[in-house]
VONU-817663 format. One record per residue: x negated, y, z negated of N, C-alpha, C, O in turn; residue in three letters. Coordinates in steps of 0.2 Angstrom, whole numbers, plus 5000, padded with zeros to 4 digits. Example, Ala and Ser with C-alpha at 12.3 -4.5 7.8 and 13.67 -1.06 7.14 Angstrom:
BEGIN
493449724961493849784961493449844961492949834958ALA493649894965493249954964493650004961493350064960SER
***
This chain:
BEGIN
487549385237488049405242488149355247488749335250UNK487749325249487649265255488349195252488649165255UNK488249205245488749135242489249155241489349185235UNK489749145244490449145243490749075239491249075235UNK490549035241490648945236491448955232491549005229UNK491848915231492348905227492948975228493448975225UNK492849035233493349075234493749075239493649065245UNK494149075237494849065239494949135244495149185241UNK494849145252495149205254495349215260495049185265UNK495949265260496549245266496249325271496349385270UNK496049285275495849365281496849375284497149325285UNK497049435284497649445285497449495289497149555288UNK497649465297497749495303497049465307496749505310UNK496949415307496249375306495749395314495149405315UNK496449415321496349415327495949365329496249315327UNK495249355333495049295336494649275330494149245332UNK494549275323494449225319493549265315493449255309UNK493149305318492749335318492549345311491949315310UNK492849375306492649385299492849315295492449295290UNK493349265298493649195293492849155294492649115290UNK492549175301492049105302491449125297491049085295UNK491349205297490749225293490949215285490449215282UNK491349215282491549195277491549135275491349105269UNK491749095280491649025278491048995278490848955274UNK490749025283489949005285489449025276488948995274UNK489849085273489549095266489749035259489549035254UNK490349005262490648955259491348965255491448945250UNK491648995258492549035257492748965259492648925263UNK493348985255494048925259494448975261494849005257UNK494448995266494849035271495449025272495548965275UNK496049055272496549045277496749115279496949175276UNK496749105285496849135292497449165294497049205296UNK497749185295498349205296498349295303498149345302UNK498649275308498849335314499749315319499949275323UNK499749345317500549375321500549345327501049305328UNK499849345331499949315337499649245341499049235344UNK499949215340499949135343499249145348498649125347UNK499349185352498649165359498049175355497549145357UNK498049235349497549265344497149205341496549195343UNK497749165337497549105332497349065337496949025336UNK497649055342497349005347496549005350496248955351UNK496449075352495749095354495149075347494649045348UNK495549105340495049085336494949005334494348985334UNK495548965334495348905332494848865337494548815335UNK494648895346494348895349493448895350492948865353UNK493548955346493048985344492748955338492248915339UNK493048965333492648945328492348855327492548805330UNK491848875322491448805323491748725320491948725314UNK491748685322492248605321492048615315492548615311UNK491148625310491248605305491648655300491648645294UNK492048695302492248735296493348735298493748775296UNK493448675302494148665300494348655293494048655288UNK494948645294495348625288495248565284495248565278UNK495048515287494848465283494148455282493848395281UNK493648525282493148525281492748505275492948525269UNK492348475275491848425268491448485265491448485258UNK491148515268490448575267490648625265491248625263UNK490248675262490248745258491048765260491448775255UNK491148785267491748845268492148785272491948725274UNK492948815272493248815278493848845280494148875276UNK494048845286494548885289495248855290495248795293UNK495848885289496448865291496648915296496748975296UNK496748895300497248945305497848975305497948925308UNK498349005305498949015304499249055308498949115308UNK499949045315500249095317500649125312501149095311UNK500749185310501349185306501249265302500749305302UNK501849275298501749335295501249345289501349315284UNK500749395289500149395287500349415277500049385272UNK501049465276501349465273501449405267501349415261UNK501449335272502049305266501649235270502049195273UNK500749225270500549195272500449105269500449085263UNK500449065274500648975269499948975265499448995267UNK500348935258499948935251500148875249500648855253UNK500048845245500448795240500748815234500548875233UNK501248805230501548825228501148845222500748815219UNK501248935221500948945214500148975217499849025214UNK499948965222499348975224499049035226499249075230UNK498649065223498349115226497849135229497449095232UNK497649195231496749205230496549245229496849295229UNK495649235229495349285226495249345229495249395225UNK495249355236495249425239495749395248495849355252UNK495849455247496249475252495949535258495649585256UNK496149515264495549555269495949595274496149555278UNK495949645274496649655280496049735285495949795284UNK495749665289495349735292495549765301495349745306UNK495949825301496249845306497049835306497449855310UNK497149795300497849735303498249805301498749815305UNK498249845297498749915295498749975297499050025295UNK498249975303498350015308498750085311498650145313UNK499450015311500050055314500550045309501150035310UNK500250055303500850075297500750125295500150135293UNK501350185294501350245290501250215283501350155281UNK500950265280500350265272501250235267501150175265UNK501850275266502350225265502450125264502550085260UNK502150115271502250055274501550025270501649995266UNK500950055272500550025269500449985263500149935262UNK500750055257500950035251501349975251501249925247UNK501949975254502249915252501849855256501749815252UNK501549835261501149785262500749775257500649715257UNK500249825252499949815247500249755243500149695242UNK500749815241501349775234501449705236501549675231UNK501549675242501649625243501249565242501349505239UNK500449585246499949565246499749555239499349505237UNK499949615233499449605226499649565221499249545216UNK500449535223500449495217500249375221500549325219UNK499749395228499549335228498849355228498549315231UNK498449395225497749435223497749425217498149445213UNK497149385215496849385207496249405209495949365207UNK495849455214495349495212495349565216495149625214UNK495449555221495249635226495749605233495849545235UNK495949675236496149675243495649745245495549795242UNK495249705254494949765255495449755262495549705265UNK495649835264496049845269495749915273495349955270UNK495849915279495449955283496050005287496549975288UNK496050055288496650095291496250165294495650175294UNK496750185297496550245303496450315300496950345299UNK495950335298495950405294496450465296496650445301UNK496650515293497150575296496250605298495950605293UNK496050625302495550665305495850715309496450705309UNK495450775313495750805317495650795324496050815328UNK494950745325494850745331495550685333495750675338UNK495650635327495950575329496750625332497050625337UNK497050665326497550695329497750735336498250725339UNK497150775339497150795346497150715350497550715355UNK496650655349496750625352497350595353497350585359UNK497750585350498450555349498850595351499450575353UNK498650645351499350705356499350705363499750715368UNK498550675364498350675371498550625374498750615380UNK498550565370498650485372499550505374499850475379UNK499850535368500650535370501050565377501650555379UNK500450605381500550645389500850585391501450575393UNK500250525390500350465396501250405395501550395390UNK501550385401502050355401501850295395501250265394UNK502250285392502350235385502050165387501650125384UNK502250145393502150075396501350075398501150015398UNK500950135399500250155400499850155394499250145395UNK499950155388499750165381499750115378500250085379UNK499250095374499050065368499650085363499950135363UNK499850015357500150035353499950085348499650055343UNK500150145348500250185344500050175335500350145330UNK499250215337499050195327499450265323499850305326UNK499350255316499650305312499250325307498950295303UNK499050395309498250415305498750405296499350405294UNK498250415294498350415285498150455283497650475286UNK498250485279497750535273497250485267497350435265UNK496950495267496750465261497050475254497350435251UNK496850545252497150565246497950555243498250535238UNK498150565249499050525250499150475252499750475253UNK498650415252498750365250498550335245498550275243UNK498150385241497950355235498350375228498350355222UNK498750465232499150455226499850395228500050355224UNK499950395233500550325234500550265230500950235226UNK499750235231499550185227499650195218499950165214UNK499250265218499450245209500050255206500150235201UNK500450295210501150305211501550205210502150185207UNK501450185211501650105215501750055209501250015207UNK502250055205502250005200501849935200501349925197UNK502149915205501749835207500849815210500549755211UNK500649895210500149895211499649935205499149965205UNK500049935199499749935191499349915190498849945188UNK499349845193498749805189497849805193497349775190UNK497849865200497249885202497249935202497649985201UNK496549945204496450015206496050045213495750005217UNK495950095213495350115219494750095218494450135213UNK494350055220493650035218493150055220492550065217UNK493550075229492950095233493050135240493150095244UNK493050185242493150195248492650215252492350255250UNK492450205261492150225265492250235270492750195273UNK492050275274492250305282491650265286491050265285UNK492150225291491550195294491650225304492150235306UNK491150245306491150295311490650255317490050245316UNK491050245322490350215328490750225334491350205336UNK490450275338490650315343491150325345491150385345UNK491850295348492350325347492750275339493350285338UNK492550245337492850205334492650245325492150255322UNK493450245322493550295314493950235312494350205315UNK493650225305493950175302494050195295493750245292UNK494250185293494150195284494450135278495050135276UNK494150115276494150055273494150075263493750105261UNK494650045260494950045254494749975252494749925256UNK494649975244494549925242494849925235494649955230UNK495449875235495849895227495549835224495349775227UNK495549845218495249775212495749775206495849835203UNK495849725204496349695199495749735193495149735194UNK495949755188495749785182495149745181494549765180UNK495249665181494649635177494049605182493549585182UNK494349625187493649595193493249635196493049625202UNK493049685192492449735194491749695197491549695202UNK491649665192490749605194490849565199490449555203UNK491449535200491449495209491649515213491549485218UNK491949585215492249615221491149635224490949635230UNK490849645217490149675222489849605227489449615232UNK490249525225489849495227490349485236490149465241UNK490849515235491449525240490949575245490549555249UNK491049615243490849695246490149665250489949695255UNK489949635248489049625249489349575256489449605262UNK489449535255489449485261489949515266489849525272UNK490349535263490549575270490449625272490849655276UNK489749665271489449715273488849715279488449765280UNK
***
């Protein structure tokens, strides 16, 4: 699990670079990609000289402002896993799926994506967060169901070619997360080597 070597994988929603440097550091060719300029800027900051884009060594990182969606490749290019951890947040379970579908046909192995559970406690808190003036709040997550996201997914033509592999509720004090993991039909044996390293 420590060796990533030879995989190709796009952190999508990357924020200050955090998960691109430890993938690289296993030896991933990373590309990078967040919505927000000051983000990619704070990570290319951050992250270590030896793992730029013109990097010689095991791993390296590309940076990229831009939409996580329809992220820069060379033509034809794909990769092997796709990471979108927190990035779908504030997408209703609809939006979600269509982010998959877009994401699955530059995936030849696994997308693992992270999204906001429907819980109860999460629901009381979001009713409570909506008292306060709009300009005073955080933007606005969209809890999900699980089950209704997974009949969505297999419901999803374009998303035929995967399935559910994996799912976990990740829980640390106020922070609920729940994390999915779709795999392409034939990449059962490498997604373990995925799941590992970024565990």
């Amino acid at each position: 699990p420590d060796d990533l070597s030879g995989t190709r994988l796009l952190d999508a929603g990357c924020g200050t670079g955090l998960l691109a440097v430890d993938a690289a550091r296993r030896g991933a060719a990373v590309t990078a990609v967040d919505l927000s300029p000051t983000l990619i800027g704070l990570a290319r900051e951050r992250a270590p000289d030896d793992f730029g884009p013109e990097a010689t060594g095991a791993g390296s990182i590309s940076f990229h402002a831009g939409d996580m969606l329809d992220p820069p490749r060379s033509a034809g290019a794909t990769f092997d896993y796709v990471v979108a951890m927190d990035s779908l947040i504030h997408y209703r379970a609809a939006d979600v799926v269509g982010a998959l579908s877009r994401i699955a046909g530059i995936t030849d192995r696994a997308i693992l994506i992270t999204f906001a559970p429907r819980t109860p406690l999460l629901t009381v808190a979001l009713a409570m967060g909506r008292a306060f003036p709009k300009g005073d709040r955080s933007p606005e997550i969209e809890p999900v169901s699980l089950k209704y996201l997974e009949r969505l997914i297999a419901a999803e033509p374009r998303l035929s070619a995967f399935k559910v592999a994996r799912t976990h509720r990740v829980s640390r004090g106020f922070y609920t997360s729940q994390a999915l993991m779709l795999e392409r039909s034939s990449g059962t044996a490498v997604s373990a080597k995925l799941e590992g390293a970024l565990a």
